[in-house]
C-alpha positions as CSV (number, residue, x, y, z in Angstrom):
1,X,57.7,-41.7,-86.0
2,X,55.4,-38.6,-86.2
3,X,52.6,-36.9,-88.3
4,X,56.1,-35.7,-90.7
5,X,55.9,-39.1,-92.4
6,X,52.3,-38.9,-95.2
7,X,49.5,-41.9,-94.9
8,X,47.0,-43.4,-96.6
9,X,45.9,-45.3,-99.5
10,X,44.0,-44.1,-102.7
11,X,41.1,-42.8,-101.2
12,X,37.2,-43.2,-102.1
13,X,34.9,-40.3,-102.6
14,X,31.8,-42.3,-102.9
15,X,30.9,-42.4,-99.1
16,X,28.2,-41.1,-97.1
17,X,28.3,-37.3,-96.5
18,X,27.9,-36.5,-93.1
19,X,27.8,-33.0,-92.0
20,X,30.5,-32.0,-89.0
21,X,28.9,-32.5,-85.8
22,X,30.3,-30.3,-82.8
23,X,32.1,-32.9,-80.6
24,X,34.2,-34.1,-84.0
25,X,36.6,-30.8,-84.3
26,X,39.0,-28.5,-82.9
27,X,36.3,-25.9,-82.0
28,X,34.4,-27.7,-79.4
29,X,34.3,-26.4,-76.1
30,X,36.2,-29.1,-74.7
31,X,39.4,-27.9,-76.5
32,X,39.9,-24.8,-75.8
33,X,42.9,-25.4,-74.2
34,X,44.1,-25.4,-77.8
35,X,43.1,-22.4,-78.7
36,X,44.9,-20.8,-75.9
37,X,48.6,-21.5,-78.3
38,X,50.1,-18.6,-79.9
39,X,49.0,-19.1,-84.0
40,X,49.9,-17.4,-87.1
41,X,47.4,-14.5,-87.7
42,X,44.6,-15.7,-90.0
43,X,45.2,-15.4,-93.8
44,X,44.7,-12.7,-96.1
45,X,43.4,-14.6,-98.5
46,X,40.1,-15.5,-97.9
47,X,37.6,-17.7,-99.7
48,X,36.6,-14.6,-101.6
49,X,40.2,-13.9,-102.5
50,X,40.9,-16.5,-104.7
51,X,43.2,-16.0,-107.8
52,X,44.9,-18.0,-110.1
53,X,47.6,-15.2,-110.9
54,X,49.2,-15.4,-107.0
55,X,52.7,-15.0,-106.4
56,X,55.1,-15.3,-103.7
57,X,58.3,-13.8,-103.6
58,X,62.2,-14.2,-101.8
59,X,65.9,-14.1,-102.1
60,X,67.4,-17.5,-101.5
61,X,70.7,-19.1,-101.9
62,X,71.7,-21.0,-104.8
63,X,74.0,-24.1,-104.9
64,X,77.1,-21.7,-105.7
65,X,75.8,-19.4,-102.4
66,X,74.6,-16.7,-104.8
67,X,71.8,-15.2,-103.2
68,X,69.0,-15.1,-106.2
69,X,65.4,-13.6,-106.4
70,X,63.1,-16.6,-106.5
71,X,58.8,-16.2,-107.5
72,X,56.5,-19.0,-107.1
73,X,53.2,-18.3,-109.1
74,X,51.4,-20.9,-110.9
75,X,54.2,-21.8,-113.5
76,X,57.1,-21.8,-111.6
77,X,58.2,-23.2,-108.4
78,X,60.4,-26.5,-107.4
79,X,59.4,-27.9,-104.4
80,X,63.1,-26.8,-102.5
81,X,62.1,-23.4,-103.9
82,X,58.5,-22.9,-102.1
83,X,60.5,-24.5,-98.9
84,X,62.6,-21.1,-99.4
85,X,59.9,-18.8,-100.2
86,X,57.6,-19.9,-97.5
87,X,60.3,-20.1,-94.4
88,X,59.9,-24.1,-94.3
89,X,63.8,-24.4,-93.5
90,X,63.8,-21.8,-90.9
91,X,61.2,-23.9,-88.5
92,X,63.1,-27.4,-88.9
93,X,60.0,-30.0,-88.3
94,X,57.8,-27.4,-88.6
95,X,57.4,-26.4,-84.6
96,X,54.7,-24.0,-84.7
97,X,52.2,-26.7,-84.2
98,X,49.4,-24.9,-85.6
99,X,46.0,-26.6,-85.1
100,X,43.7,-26.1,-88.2
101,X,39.9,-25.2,-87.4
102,X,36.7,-26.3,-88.8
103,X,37.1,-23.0,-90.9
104,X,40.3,-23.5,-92.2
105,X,40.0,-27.2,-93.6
106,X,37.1,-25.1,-95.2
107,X,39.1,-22.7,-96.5
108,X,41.5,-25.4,-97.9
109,X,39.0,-26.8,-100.0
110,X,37.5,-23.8,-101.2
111,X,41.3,-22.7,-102.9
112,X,41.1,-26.6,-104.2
113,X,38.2,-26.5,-105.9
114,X,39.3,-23.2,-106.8
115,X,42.6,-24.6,-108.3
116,X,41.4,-27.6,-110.7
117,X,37.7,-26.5,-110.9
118,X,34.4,-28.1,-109.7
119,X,34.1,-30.2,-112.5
120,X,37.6,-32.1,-111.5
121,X,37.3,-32.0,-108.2
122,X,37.3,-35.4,-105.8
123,X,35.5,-33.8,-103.1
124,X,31.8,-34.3,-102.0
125,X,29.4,-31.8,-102.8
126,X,29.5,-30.8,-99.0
127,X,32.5,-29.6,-98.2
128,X,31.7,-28.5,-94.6
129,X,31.8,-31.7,-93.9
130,X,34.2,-34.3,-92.2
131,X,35.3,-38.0,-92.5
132,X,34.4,-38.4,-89.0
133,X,33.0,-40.9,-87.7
134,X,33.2,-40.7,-84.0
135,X,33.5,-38.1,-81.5
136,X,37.6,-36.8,-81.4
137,X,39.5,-34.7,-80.1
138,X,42.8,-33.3,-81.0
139,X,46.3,-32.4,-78.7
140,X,49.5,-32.4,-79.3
141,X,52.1,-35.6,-78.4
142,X,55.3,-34.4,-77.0
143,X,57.5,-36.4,-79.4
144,X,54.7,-37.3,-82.6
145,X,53.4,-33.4,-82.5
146,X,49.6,-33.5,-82.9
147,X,47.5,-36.5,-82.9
148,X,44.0,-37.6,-83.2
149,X,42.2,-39.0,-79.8
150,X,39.3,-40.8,-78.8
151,X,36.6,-38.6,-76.9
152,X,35.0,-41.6,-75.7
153,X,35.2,-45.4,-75.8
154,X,34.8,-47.3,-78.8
155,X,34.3,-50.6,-79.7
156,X,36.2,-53.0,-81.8
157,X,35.5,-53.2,-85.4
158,X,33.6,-49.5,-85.4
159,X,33.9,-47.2,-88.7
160,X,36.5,-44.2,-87.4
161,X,37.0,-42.4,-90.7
162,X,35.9,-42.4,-94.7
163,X,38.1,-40.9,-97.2
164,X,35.8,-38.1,-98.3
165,X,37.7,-35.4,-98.1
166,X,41.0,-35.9,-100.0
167,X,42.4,-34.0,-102.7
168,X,43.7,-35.2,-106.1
169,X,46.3,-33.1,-107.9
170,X,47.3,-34.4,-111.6
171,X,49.7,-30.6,-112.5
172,X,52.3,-28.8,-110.7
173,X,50.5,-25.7,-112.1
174,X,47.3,-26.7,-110.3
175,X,49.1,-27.8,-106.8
176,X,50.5,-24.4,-106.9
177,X,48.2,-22.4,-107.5
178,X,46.2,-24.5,-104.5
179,X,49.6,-24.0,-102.2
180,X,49.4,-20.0,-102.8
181,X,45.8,-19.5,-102.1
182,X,46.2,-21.3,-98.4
183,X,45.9,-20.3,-95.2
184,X,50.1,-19.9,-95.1
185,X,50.7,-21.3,-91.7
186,X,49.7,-24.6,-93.4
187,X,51.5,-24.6,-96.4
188,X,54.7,-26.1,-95.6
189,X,52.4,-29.0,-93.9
190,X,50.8,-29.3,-96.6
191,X,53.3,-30.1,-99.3
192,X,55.8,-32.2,-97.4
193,X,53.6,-33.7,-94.7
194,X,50.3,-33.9,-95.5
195,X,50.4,-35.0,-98.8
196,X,50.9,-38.8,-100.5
197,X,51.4,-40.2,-104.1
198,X,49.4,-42.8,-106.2
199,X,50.4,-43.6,-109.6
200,X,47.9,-44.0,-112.2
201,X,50.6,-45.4,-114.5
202,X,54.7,-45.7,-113.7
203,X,54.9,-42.2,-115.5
204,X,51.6,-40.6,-114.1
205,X,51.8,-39.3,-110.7
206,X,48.7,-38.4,-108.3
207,X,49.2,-36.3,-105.5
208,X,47.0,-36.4,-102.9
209,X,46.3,-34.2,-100.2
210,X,44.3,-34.7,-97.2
211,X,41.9,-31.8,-96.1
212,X,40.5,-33.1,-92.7
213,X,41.7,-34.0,-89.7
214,X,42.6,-37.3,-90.6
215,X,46.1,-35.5,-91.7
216,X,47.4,-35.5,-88.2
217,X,46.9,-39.3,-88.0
218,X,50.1,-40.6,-86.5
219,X,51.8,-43.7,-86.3
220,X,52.5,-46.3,-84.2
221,X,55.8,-47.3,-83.1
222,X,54.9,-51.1,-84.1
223,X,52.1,-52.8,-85.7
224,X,51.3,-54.5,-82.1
225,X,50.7,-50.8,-81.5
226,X,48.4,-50.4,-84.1
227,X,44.6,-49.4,-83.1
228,X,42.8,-48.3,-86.3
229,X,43.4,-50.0,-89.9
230,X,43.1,-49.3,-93.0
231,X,39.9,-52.0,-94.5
232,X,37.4,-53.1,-96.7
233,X,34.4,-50.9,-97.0
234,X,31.9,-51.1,-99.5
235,X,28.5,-48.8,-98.3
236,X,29.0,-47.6,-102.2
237,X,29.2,-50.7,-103.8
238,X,32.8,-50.3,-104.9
239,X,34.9,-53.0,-104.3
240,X,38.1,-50.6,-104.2
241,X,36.5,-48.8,-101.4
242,X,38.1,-48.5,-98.2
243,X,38.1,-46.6,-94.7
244,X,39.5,-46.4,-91.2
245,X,38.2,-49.2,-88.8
246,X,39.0,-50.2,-85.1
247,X,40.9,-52.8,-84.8
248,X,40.5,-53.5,-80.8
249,X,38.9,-51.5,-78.3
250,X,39.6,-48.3,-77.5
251,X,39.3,-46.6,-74.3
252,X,38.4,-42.6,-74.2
253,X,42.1,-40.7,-74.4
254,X,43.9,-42.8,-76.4
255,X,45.4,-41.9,-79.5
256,X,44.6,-43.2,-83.0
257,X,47.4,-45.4,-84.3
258,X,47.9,-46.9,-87.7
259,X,50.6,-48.4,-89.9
260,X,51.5,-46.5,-93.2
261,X,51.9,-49.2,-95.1
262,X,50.6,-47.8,-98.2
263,X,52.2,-44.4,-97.8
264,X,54.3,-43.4,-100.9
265,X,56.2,-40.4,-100.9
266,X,55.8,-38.1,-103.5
267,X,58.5,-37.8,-106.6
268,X,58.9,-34.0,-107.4
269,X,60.8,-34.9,-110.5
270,X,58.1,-37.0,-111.9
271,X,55.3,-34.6,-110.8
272,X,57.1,-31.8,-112.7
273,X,58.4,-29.5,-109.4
274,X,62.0,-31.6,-108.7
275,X,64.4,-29.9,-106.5
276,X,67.8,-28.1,-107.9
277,X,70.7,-30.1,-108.2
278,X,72.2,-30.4,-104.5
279,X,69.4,-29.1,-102.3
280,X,68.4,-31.4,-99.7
281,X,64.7,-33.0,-100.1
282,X,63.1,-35.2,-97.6
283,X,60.5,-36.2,-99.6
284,X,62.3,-37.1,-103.5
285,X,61.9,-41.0,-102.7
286,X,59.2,-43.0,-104.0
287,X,59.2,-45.2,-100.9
288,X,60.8,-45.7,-97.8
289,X,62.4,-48.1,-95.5
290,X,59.7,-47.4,-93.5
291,X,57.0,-48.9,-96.1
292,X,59.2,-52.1,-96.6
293,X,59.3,-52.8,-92.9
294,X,55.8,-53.0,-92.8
295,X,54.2,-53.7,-96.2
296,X,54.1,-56.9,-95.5
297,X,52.1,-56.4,-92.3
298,X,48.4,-57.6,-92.1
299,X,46.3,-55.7,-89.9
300,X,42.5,-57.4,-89.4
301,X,39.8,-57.4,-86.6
302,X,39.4,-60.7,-85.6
């Protein structure tokens, strides 16, 4: 089981705001021995390059084998389609293992915002910030790809992460216009891997994405395995709120765990971009045989 599989519950946006503090990302000094990979170049479009009239072009083949011309702009675009038009077939898993930076999750929620305007977005009014809540670091598992680590010790029952910094998506023509503005390395993650689906109603699909770090939160082989839970918080006053607790203590090097238990795959047909007829999909279920193996799973701190 790896980062390919999405997480997470509906998420809160009512939490403290706290700004990113060096020794939570990818930039710190003590990882540059990421930095040293080989990553895409950075992308053209930068914050100040932001348009809602993007397009993306390629030939594909169709289910007869007829190669055809397909364009993804902000009105058209299945989700097998922008697979096709972005190379996400040609790197199976999605190899390249590119590490986002500080600047980039920044980027990503700058063409959000961008996408369903300020007045709709679920984001904090700081969004240089992080869900952080202890010191991290991030490297890269040799079967899970990359995963989240502890930078130092941490007791049981600590705060680890908030759901601040998730993104809510209620049109294809929004989502697309969100996917073409990104940093393209990160835009087959995005749609396929770091990205979940609540349902407001049985016909009203939400898709959420997750612009932090918390996106490369893997998990474990077995709930015994599990170190960090998804539980009760209520700093806001909500009772719905939740975030990402220890559930045991955990030693400096180890690697957050948790159970998806609440992950639901998104359903391209419902949210308007559905594959064609006879292209493979991995993500066109609504649940999983994972989720049923372990929804019934109770993770506490006691």
């Amino acid at each position: 089981l790896n980062e390919s599989q999405s997480l997470f519950k509906q998420p809160s946006v009512a939490h403290p705001r706290p700004s990113l503090h060096d020794s939570h990302n990818a930039d710190n000094a003590d990882n540059n021995k990421l930095r040293g990979m080989a990553l895409p170049p950075p992308d053209s479009a930068a914050a100040d390059d932001l348009s809602h009239n993007k397009s993306k072009q390629a030939e594909s083949e169709d289910e007869n084998g007829d190669w055809v011309n397909i364009t993804i702009d902000r009105h058209h675009g299945t989700i097998q389609e922008l697979m096709a038009v972005f190379d996400c077939e040609d790197d199976p898993g999605f190899q390249n293992r590119a590490i986002p930076t500080r600047d980039d999750w920044i980027t990503m929620r700058k063409a959000y915002e961008f996408a369903v305007g300020q007045n709709r977005s679920s984001l904090p009014d700081d969004i240089e910030g992080e869900g952080a809540k202890v010191p991290y670091y991030i490297d890269i598992h040799p079967t899970m790809n990359r995963g989240l680590f502890a930078k130092e010790f941490i007791a049981k029952g600590t705060l680890i992460w908030t759901y601040d910094y998730v993104a809510l998506f209620e049109t294809p023509e929004d989502f697309r216009v969100f996917l073409l503005n990104l940093p393209p390395q990160f835009v087959c993650y995005m749609f396929d891997v770091w990205t979940y689906a609540t349902y407001r109603d049985p016909k009203t699909l939400i898709v959420h994405a997750e612009l932090d770090a918390s996106s490369l939160l893997n998990q474990a082989a077995g709930i015994r395995f599990v170190n960090v839970a998804d539980l009760p918080y209520n700093e806001s006053g909500e009772a719905n709120d939740t975030a990402l607790f220890a559930t045991r203590d955990i030693e400096a090097g180890e690697q957050f765990m948790i159970a998806y238990t609440k992950m639901w795959h998104i359903n391209w047909k419902t949210f308007g971009m559905a594959p064609r007829r006879n292209h493979r999909s991995n993500s066109t279920n609504t649940t999983t045989a994972m989720i049923n193996a372990t929804a019934d799973a109770v993770v506490t701190i006691s």
